[in-house]
N, C-alpha and C positions, 0 to 999 in steps of 0.2 A: 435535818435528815429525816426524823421522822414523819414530818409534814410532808417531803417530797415521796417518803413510801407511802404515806395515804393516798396523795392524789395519783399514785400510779396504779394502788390496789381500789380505788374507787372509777378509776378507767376499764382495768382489767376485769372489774364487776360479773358484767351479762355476759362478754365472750368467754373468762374463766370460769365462770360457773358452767355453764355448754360444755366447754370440754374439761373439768372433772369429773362431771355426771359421765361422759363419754368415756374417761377412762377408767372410774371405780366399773362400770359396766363391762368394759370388754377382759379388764384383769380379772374379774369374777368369771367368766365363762373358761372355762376348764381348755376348750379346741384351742380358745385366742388368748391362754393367760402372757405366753410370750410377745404376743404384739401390741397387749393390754400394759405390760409394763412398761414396753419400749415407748411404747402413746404417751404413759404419765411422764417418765420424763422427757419427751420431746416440749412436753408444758414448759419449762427450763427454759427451753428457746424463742418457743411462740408469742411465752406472755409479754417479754419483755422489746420484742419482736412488733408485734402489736403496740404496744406503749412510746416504742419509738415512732411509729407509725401518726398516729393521732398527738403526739408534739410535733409532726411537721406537720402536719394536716391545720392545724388550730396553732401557727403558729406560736408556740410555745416558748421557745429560746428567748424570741422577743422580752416579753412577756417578763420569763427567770431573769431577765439578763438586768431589771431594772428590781431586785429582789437582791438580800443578801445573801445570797448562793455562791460560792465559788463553782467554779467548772467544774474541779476535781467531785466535787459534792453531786452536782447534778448527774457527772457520768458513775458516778458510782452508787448510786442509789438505783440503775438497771442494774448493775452488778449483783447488784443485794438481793435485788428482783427476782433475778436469774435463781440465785442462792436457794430462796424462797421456796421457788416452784421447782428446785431438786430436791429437798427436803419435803418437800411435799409428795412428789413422786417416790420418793423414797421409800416415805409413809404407808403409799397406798399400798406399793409393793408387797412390803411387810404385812399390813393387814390381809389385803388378797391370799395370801399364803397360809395364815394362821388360819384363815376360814378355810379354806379349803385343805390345811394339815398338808400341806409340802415340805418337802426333804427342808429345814433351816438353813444349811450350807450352803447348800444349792442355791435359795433365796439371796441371800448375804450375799455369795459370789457375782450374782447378776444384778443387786441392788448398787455394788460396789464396783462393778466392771459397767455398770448404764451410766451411773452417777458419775463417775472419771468422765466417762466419751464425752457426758454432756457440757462439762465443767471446760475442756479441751474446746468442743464445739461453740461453748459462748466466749470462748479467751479466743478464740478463732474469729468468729461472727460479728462481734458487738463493734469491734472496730472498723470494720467494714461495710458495715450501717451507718456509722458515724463517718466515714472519707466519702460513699459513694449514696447515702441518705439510702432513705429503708425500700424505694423501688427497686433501683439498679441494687443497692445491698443485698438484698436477700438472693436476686440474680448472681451473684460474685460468692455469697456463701455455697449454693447448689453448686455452681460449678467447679469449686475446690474441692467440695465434698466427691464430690464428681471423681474428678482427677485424682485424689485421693485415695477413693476406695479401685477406679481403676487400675494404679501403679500396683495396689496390695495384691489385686488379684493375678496383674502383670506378674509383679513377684512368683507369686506362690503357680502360676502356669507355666514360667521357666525354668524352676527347682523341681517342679513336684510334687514338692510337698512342705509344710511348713519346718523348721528345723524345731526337732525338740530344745522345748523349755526347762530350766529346770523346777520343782516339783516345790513353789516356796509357799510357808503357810501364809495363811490369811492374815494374819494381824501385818507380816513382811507388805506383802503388797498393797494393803493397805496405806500403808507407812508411804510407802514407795510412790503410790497413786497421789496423796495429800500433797508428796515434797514436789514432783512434776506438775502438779495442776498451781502449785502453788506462784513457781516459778513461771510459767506460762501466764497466767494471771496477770502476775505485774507486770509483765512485759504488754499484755492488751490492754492493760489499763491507762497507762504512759502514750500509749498510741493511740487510746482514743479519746484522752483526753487534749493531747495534742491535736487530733481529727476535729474535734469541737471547737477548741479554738478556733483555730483557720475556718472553719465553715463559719462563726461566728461573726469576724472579721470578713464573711463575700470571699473566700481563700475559692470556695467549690460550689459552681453554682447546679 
């Protein structure tokens, strides 16, 4: 496993380095710290995003498939990836904030409310990379995301207004955000590792 996280972090190289420079940059400028954060963790998506991209490109699977790897190892080492570059973006969050002396709360809430979306978004995504390969995939991710944030807004233009929440601390939702992302997780994990097989096998060409 560790081998398969170096040759994914020694891919990820030149393109992740561009875009962390790009996002300690925009989270430090005070107009864009909210789009600056939301950048670091879209990293979450991209890198692994990208990674999938260049194992089809250079045919890769081949390649693993004559390695002792299991599936489960191979798909879960973008998992891991994914993990990486939330934790990363998390980081930078955190930093960006302490330099510039922002409300902590406030921080924490939007470090832990990005960090969910994005955990949701790759237990979403990565399976969908792996059934329809990372061209048409990343097409099938946008347009759920799509459909998605439409129905939310559908929502809230037929009510009104959103229904109040009730008022839970931070450690509850936290708690709350772990047990759901957790769940969601294994269920994309199962599905794409299933996806990999069959592609493996000529299932999806």
């Amino acid at each position: 496993m560790i081998g398969l996280m170096k040759k994914d972090l020694y891919v990820a190289d030149k393109t992740g380095r561009l875009l962390l420079v790009l996002a300690v940059a925009f989270s430090l400028i005070p107009s864009m710290r909210s789009f600056g954060c939301t950048y670091a963790m879209m990293l979450a998506l991209m890198i692994p995003l990208n990674s999938i991209a260049y194992d089809e490109r250079c045919k890769w699977d081949r390649y693993a498939a004559m390695l002792p790897y299991r599936p489960e190892q191979l798909v879960w080492s973008k998992y891991l990836l994914a993990y990486l570059f939330t934790l990363l973006g998390g980081t930078i969050i955190v930093v960006s904030a302490a330099i510039q002396r922002a409300d902590w709360r406030e921080t924490l809430e939007m470090a832990a409310l990005l960090a969910g979306s994005m955990l949701f978004v790759t237990a979403l995504g990565l399976p969908a990379l792996y059934r329809f390969g990372a061209e048409k995939g990343r097409y099938v991710m946008i347009l759920v995301m799509g459909v998605g944030i439409g129905a939310a807004l559908g929502v809230m233009r037929i009510f009104g207004e959103t229904p109040e929440l009730p008022d839970l601390p931070l450690p509850a939702v936290l708690l709350l955000l772990a047990v759901l992302a957790a769940g969601a997780t294994y269920v994309s994990f199962r599905m794409s590792v299933r996806f990999y097989r069959k592609r493996q096998n000529g299932a999806y060409t």
